[in-house]
C-alpha positions in Angstrom: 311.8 84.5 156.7 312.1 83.1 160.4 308.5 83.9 161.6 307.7 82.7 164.7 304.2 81.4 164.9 304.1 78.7 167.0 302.5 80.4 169.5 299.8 82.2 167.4 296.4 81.6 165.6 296.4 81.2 162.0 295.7 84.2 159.9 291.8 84.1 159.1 292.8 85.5 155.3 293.8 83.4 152.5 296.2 85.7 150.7 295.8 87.3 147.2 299.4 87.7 144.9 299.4 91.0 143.0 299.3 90.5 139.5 298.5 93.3 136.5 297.0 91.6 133.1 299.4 91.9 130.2 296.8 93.6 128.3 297.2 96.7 130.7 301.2 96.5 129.9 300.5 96.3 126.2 298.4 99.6 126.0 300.4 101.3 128.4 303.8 100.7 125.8 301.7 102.0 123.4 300.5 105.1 124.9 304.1 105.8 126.0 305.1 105.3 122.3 301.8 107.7 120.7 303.3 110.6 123.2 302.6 113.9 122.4 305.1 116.0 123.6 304.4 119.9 124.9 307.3 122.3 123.4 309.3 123.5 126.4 311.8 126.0 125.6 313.4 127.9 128.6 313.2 125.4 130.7 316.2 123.1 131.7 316.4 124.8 135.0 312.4 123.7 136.1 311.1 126.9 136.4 308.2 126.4 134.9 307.8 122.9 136.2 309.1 119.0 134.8 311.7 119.9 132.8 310.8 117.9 129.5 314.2 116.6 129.0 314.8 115.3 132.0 311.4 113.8 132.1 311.6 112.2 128.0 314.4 110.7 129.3 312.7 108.6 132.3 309.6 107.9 129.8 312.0 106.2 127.5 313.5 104.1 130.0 309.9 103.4 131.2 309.2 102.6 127.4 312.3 100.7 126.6 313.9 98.8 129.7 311.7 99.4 132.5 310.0 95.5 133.8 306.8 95.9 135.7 306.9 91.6 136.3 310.1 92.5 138.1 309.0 95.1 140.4 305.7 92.8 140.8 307.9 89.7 142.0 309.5 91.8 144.7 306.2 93.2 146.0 304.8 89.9 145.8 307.5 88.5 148.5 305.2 89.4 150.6 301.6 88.7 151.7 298.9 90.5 150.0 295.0 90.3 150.4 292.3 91.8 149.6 289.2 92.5 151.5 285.9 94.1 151.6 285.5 96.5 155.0 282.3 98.2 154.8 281.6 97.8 151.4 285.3 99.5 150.3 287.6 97.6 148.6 290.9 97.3 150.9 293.8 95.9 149.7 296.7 95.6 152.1 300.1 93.8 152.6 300.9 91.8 155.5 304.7 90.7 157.3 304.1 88.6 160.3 306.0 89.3 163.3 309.6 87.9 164.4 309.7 87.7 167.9 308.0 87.0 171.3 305.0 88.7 171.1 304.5 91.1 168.2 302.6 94.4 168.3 300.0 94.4 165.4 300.7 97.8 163.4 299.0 99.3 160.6 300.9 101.7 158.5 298.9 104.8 156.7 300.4 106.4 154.0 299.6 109.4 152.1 299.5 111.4 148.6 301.6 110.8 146.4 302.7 107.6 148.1 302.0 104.3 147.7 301.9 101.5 150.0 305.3 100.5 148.6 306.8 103.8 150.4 306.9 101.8 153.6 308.8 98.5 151.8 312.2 100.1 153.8 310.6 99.7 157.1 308.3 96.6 157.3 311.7 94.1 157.9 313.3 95.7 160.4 310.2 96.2 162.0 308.5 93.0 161.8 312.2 91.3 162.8 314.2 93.6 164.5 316.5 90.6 165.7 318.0 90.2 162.0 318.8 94.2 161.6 320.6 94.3 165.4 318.0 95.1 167.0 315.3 93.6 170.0 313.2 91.0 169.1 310.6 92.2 171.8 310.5 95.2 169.6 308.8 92.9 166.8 305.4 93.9 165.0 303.3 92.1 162.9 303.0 94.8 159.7 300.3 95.7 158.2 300.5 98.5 155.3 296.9 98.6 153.8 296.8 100.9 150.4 294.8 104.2 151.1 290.7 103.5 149.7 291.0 105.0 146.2 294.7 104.6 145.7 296.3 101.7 143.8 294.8 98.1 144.8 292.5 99.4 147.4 290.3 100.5 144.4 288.0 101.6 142.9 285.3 103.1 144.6 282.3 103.8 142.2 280.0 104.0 145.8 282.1 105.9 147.6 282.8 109.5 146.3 283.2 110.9 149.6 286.1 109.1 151.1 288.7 111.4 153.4 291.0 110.6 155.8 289.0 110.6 158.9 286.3 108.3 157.2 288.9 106.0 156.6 290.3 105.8 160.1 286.6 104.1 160.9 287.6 101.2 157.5 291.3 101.2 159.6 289.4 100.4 162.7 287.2 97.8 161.4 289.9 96.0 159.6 292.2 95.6 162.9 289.5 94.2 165.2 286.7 92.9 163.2 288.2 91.4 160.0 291.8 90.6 162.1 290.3 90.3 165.5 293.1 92.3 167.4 291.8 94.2 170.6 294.8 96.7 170.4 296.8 97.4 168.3 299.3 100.3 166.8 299.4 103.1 164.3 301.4 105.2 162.3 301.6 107.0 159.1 303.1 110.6 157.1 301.3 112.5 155.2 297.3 112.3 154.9 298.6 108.8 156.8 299.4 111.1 160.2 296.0 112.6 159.7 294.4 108.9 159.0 296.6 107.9 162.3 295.5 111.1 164.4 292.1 110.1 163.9 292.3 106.7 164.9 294.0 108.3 168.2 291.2 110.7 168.7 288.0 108.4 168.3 289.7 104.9 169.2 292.9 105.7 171.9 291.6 103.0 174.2 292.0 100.6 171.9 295.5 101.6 170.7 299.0 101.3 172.1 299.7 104.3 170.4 300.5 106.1 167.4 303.8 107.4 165.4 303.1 110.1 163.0 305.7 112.6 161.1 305.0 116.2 161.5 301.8 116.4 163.6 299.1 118.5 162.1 295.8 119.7 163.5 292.7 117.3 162.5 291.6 120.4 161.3 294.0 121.2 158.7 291.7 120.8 155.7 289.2 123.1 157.0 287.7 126.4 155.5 287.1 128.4 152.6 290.3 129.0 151.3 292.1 125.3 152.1 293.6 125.3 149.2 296.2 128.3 150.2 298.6 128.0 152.8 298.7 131.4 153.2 295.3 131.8 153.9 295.3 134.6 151.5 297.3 136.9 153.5 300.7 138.8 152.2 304.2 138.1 153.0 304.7 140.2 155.6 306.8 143.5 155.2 310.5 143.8 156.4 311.2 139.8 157.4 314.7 138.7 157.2 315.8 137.9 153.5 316.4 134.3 154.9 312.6 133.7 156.2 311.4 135.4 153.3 312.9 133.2 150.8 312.0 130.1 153.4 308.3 131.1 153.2 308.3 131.7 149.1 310.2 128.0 149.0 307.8 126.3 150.9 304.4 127.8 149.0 306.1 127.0 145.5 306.9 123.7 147.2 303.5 123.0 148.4 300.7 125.6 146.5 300.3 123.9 143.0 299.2 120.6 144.3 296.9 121.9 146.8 294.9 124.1 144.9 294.8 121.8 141.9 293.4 118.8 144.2 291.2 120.8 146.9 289.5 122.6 143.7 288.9 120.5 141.2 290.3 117.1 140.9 288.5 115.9 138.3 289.0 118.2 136.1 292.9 117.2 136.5 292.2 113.5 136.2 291.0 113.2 132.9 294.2 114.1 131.8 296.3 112.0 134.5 293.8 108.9 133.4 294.6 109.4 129.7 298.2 109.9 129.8 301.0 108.0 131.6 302.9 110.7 130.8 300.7 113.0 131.8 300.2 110.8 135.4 304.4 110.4 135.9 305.2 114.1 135.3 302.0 115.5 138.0 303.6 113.1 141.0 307.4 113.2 139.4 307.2 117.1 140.3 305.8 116.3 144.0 308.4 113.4 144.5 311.2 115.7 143.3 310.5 118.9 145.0 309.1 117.3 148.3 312.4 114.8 149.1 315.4 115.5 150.6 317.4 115.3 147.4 320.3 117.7 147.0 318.8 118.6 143.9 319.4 114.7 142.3 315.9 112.9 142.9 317.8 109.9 142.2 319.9 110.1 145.3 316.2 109.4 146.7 314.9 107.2 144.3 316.1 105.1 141.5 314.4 104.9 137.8 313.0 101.6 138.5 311.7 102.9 142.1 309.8 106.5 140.5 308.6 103.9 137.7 307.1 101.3 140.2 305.3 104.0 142.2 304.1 105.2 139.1 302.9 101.9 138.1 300.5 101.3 140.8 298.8 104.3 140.2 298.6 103.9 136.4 297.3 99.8 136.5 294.5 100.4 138.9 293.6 103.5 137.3 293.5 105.4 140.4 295.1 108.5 140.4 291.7 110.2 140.1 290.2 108.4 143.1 293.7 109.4 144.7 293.5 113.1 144.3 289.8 113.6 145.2 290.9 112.8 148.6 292.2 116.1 149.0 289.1 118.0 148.0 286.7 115.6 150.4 289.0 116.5 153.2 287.4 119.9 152.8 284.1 119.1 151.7 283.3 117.2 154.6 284.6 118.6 157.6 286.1 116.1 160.8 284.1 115.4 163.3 285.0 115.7 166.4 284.1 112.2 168.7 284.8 114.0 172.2 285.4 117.0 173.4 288.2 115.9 175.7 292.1 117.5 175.8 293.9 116.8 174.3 292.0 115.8 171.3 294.3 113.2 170.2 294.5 111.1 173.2 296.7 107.8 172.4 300.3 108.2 173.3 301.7 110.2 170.1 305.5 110.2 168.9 306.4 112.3 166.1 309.2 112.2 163.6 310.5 116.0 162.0 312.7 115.9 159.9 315.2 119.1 158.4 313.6 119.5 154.7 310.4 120.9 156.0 311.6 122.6 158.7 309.6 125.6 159.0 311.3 129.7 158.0 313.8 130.4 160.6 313.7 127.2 162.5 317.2 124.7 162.7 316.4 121.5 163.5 317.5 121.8 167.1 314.8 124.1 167.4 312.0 121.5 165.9 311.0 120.4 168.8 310.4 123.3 171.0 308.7 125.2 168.1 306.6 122.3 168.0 305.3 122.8 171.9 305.1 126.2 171.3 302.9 126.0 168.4 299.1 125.7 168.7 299.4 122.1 166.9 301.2 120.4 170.4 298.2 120.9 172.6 296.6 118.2 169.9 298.0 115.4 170.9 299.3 113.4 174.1 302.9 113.3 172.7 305.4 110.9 174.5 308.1 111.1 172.0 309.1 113.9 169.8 312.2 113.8 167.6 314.0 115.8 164.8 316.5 114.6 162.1 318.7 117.5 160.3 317.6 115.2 156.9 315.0 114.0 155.2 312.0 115.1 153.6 308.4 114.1 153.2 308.6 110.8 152.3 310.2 109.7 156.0 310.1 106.3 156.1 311.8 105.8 152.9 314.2 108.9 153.3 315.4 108.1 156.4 314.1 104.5 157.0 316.7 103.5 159.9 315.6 107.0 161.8 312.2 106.5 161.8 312.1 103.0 162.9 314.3 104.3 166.0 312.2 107.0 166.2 308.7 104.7 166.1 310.6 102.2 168.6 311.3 104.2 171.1 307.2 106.1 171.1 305.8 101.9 171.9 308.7 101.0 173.9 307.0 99.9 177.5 303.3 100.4 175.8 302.8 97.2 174.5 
């Protein structure tokens, strides 16, 4: 792939390939084949959720033509290992760095990602030369899978694991296991609060992070988490247009929340059992959270839903996955400083249109932003907003963000 290493130390990790035992693909044809299916009358239009047509359809392909050892080889063109940072199993993939002098970079992701969300981005970051771009702009990727999610599982001895607990694990691997003194960070999702974290407690030992949205470290806090709304009314006479906005985003967001914040075991017993089950919880988040049109496969293809899917069903991790959200809560962040801003590293942050909040146009992101009571949060150096593109950023809108992310380490290195 061109890496150039001659001037470098060898990696101190012998790499791992990723590869699922057939016996896991047997059963899993088998349990796609024994489905039960719900009746579902009434609802071609999703009302009431995954519309069962739609989603029979995908499990047949799944079933049928779908092929796991294909998706495998292409995740396996890269470097994988598989380590042990304080006693949690961390799996994480690896692209060494084209250029000069690259940046190390760890990339966070969050719920219901995958490290494979970030495959659009590690290239043209890691060898910016071959995509028309600076070679001094190079970074030596690494995109670890979140502790309880996919490979980085499972985690029998640790229950308790949220996002700013894993910022420490983040921490640890960098300098300990990889022995870089700085390094970079970014991430979406639970990721931006994973990479807000590690620009709170550990700034002097980061270039600086790139995060989309930019949420308070707080954000999980409090007795009613779960609701967005904090349990307060629409209030009276808004415009029919902000209105609607507000509705959109709470059906958007709601379910999921107070599913996973209140009890998400009791959801992944049946998630566990059932592939079908597992594909139609995250299907409905992939679908209603991207930037689609209305055709998720404008997003993503078949094969790219099914491989997401995959890594969650082989590992046997969605449970592990979900719980995240109700430890976020359960165990409150800790504050390392009292300092302002709280998040001191040099922060950019990607918007982007879909979740652009009631009444705000995307030329208005940014400034809504600095007038919020999130900007006083973070040392932001770069702040940018894209009319598309939805939660999933880096694959959405993978040549925006990796401007975007660019431009925030640009003269920081």
């Amino acid at each position: 792939m061109g890496y150039d290493t001659a001037r470098r130390p060898p990696f101190p990790l012998s790499p791992t390939r990723i590869h699922v035992d057939e016996e896991v693909l047997i059963d899993l044809h088998g349990r796609l084949a024994a489905t039960r299916w719900p009746d579902d009358a009434g609802n071609r239009d999703g009302y009431y959720g995954v519309d069962r047509v739609r989603l029979q359809a995908l499990v047949e392909y799944w079933r049928d033509e779908f092929d796991w050892r294909e998706a495998e080889s292409a995740i396996n063109a890269y470097e994988h290992y598989r380590v042990d940072v304080a006693g949690v199993p961390v799996h994480f993939l690896r692209r060494p760095g084209a250029g000069p002098n690259p940046t190390p970079l760890i990339l966070t992701h969050g719920w219901p990602w995958t490290f494979w969300h970030w495959s659009k981005v590690i290239d043209p970051l890691a060898d910016p030369a071959s995509f028309g771009g600076d070679p001094a702009d190079a970074f030596e990727v690494i995109v670890p899978s979140f502790p309880g999610f996919g490979f980085s599982s499972p985690l029998p001895d640790h229950p308790d694991m949220n996002f700013w607990k894993v910022a420490d694990l983040w921490h640890l691997l960098m300098t300990e296991i990889l022995g870089h003194d700085r390094y970079a960070a970014a991430g979406c999702d639970v990721g931006a609060l994973v990479t807000g974290q590690l620009g709170h407690k550990y700034a002097d030992e980061l270039y600086g992070i790139h995060i989309g949205s930019g949420q308070k470290l707080t954000l999980f806090e409090g007795d009613r988490a779960w609701d967005l709304s904090g349990g307060n009314p629409i209030s009276e006479g808004l415009p029919a247009g902000i209105r609607a906005r507000i509705v959109e985003l709470e059906r958007r967001f709601a379910v999921h929340l107070a599913a996973q914040v209140l009890e998400p075991s009791t959801l992944a017993y049946g998630l566990s059992d059932s592939p079908v089950g597992l594909l139609a919880w995250i299907l409905q988040r992939w679908t209603s959270w991207s930037d689609n049109g209305g055709d998720i496969h404008s997003v993503f293809t078949r094969d790219e839903l099914l491989t997401h899917a995959m890594i969650f069903w082989v590992t046997n991790s969605i449970g592990t996955s979900i719980r995240t959200y109700a430890n976020n809560n359960r165990y409150p962040w800790i504050p390392s400083h009292d300092r302002t801003p709280p998040i001191e590293a040099p922060t950019g942050i990607t918007f982007v249109g879909y979740e652009n909040p009631p009444g705000v146009r995307t030329e208005q992101r940014v400034a809504h932003f600095l007038e919020s009571d999130r900007a006083g949060w973070y040392n932001h150096v770069e702040l940018t907003a894209h009319d598309h593109g939805g939660h999933f950023i880096p694959w959405e809108i993978p040549q925006e963000w990796v401007a975007d992310l660019r431009r925030t380490f640009r003269g920081r290195r």
